[in-house]
C-alpha positions in Angstrom: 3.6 48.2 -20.3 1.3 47.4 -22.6 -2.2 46.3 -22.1 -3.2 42.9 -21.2 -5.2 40.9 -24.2 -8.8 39.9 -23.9 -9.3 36.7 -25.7 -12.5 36.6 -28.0 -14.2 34.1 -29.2 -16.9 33.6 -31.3 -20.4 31.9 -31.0 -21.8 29.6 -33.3 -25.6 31.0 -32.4 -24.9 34.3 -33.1 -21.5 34.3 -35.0 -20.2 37.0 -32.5 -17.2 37.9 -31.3 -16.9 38.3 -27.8 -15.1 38.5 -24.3 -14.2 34.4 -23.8 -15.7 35.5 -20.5 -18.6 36.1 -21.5 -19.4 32.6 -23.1 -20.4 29.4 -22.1 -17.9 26.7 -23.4 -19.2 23.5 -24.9 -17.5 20.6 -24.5 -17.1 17.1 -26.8 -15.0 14.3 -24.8 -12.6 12.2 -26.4 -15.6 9.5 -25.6 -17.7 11.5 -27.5 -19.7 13.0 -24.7 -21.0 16.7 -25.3 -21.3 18.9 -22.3 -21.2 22.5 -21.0 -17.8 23.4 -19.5 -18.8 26.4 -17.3 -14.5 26.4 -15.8 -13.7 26.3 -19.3 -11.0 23.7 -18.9 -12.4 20.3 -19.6 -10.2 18.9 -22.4 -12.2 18.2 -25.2 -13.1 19.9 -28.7 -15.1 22.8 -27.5 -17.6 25.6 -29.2 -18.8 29.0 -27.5 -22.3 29.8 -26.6 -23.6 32.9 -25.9 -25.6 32.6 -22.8 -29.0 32.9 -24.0 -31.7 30.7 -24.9 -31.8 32.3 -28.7 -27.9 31.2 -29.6 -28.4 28.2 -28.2 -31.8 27.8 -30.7 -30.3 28.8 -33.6 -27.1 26.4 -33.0 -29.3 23.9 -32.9 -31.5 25.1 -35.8 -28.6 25.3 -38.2 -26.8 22.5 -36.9 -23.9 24.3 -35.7 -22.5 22.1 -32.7 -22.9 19.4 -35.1 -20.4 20.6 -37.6 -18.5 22.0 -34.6 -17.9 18.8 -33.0 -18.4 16.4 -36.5 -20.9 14.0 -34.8 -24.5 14.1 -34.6 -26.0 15.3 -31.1 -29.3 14.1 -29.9 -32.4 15.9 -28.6 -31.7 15.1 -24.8 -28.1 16.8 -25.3 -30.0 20.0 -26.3 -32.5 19.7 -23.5 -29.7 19.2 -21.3 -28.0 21.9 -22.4 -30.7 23.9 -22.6 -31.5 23.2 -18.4 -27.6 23.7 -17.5 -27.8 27.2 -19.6 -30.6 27.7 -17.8 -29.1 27.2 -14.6 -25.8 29.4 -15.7 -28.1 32.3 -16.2 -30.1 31.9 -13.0 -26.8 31.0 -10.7 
């Protein structure tokens, strides 16, 4: 038998490659609502995050979700994001 595949995606902080695992999944509804998927099932256009503060920094510094998700994201979607990442590394 051969060996099971590990899916990898990559982030858009650190344009990685890594374990789908080992990502947090960002999600943009069909409403247009962006939010972190931590089941990694909401349907929805979604973009990986490392799960550290400094991907998520320089996704926002470069604009990365924006061109991820074509829409532009406000500041209280990044401070969101950045307390639910939060939480997702404390819990």
């Amino acid at each position: 038998m051969q060996p099971k595949k590990i899916p990898v995606r990559r982030c858009v902080g650190c344009n990685e490659g890594k374990p789908k695992k080992e990502l947090v999944r960002v999600v943009r509804s069909a409403s247009g609502e962006v939010s972190m998927d931590l089941t990694g099932k909401l349907p929805g256009r979604g973009a990986y995050l490392c799960r550290s503060a400094e991907c998520l920094a320089k996704a926002r510094k470069a604009k990365r979700l924006e061109r991820a998700f074509e829409l532009a994201i406000p500041a209280e979607v990044y401070e969101r994001l950045e307390q639910e990442l939060g939480g997702a590394l404390n819990g």
